[in-house]
Every structure is written in structure tokens, then in C-alpha cells.
C-alpha positions in Angstrom: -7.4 42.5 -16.0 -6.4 43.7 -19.6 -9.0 43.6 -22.4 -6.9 41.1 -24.5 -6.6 38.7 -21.6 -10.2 38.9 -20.9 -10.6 37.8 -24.4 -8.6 34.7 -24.9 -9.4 31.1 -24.8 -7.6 28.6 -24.6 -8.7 25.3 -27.5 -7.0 22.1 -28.4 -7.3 22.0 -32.1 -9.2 18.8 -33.5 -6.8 18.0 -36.3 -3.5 18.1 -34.8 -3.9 19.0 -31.5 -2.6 21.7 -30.6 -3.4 23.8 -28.0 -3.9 27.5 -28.9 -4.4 30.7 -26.8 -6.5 32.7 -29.3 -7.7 36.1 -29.1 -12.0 36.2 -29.8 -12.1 39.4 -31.4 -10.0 37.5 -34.6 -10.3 35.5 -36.8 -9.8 31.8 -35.1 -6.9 29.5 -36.6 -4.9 27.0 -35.4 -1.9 28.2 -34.7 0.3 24.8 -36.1 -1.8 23.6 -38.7 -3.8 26.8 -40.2 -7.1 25.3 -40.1 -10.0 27.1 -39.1 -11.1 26.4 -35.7 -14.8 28.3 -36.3 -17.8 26.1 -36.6 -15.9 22.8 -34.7 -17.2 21.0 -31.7 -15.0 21.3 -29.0 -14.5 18.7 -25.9 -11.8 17.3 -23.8 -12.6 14.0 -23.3 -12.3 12.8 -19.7 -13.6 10.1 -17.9 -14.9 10.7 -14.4 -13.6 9.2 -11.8 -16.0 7.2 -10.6 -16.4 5.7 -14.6 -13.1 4.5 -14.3 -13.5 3.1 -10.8 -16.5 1.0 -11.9 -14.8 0.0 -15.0 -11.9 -1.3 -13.7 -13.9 -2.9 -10.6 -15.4 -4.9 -13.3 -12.4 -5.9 -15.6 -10.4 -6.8 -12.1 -13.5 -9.0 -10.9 -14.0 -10.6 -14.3 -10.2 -11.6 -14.8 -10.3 -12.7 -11.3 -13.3 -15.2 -12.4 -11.5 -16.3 -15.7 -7.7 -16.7 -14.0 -9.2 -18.7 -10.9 -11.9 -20.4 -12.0 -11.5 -23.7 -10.5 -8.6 -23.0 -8.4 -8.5 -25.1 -4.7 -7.6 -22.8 -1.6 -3.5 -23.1 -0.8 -4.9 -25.0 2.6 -6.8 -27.4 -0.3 -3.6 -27.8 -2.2 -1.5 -28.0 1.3 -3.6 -30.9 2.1 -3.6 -32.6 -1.1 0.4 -32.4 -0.9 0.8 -33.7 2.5 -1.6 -36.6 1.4 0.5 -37.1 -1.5 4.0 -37.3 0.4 1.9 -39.2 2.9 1.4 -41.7 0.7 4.4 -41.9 -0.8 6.8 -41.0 1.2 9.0 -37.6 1.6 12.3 -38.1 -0.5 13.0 -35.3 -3.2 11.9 -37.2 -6.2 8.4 -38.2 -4.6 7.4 -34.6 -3.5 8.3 -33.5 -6.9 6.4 -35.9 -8.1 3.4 -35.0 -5.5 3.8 -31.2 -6.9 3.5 -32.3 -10.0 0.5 -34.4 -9.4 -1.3 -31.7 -7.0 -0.6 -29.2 -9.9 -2.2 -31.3 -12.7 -5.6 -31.1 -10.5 -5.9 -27.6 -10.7 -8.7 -26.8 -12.8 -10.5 -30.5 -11.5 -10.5 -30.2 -8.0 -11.2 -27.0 -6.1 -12.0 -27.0 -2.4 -15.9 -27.5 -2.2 -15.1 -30.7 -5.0 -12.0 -31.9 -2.4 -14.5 -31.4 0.7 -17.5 -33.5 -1.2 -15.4 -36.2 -2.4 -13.9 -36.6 0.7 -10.3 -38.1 1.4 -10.2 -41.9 -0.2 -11.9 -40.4 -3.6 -9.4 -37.9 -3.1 -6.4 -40.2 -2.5 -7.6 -42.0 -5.5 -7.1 -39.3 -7.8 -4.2 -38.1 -6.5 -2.5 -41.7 -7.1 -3.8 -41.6 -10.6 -2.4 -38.5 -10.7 1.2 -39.6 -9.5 1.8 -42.3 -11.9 1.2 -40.1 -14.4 3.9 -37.8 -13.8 7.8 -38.4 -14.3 
């Protein structure tokens, strides 16, 4: 290995950055800018892996909480349709109108709240729900 190679390093210059092969046995400058690279701190900043892992783990769980914070189970909201159409009856307008109605309870009734209140509170709501929809 030649002498000259041996003394080269390779920095990323902290004002424009830049990355320059310089030779240690010269003065050190950056080789866009012109600025002195002697007397900087020098660090690439890079997360580790497992950093990022466990950061996203927690923004992915946390958003997960936020977006479905109430949400019923698509067997709950299954159910709560086929009640709806049940008691309505299955033409077009009335399952729309069912949708509509099972749609306006998310964020009220999520599966553990369908399961206590059982199926005539349930049925209740859900009419309330209906008549309020067009």
C-alpha cells in the first residue's frame, strides 16, 4: 500500500457537505467550500437499527390506539347490519340506510359495549340510529 493512500481520510465537511478524500500530512480544507476542516467535530449520524425498530414499534402501536379507538370488530358491525336489515327489511334503500346507521355508531359502540348491552339495547340504538339517516 502507497504512503499517500495510507494517509487519506475520507470527511464529510460540516458546512456543505461534502465529502473529501484528504491527504493528513496537509493542510485540511474542504475541497467545495474552502473552509477549514481542523479543529471540527466529526460524526455521521446514524441511527441503529434497533433505535429505529423501537421507534417505529411505538409510533405504529400509538396510531393504531388513536385511529381505532372505539372501533367494533367487522363480526360486531356484521351483526349490527344484519340486525339492521333484519329489522327493516333487505331492499337497496334500507341497507343503505342500515350502513349508514351501523357507520354513525362507530366511535359509540365497540364490541365489549355491543356484548354488555346485549341485543334489544342494541336494536334500540340502531333504530334511533336509522331514522336519523336519509
Amino acid at each position: 500500500m502507497s504512503e499517500e493512500i495510507k494517509n487519506t481520510l475520507d470527511i464529510e465537511c460540516p458546512h456543505c457537505l461534502e465529502e473529501n478524500k484528504i491527504n493528513l500530512s496537509k493542510e485540511i480544507r474542504c475541497k467545495k467550500c474552502e473552509k477549514p476542516l481542523i479543529g471540527e467535530k466529526y460524526r455521521k449520524p446514524i441511527l441503529s437499527a434497533m433505535t429505529t425498530i423501537l421507534i417505529g414499534s411505538g409510533l405504529g402501536i400509538t396510531a393504531d390506539a388513536y385511529l381505532n379507538i372505539n372501533r367494533a370488530s367487522v363480526k360486531t358491525e356484521y351483526k349490527m347490519m344484519k340486525t339492521c336489515i333484519g329489522l327493516f327489511g333487505s331492499y337497496t334503500f334500507v341497507r343503505d340506510r342500515c350502513a349508514c346507521a351501523v357507520e354513525s355508531m362507530s366511535g359509540v359502540i365497540d364490541a365489549q359495549r355491543a356484548r354488555i348491552l346485549g341485543i334489544e339495547k342494541l336494536e334500540k340504538i340502531l333504530r334511533n340510529r336509522y331514522n336519523e339517516c336519509d
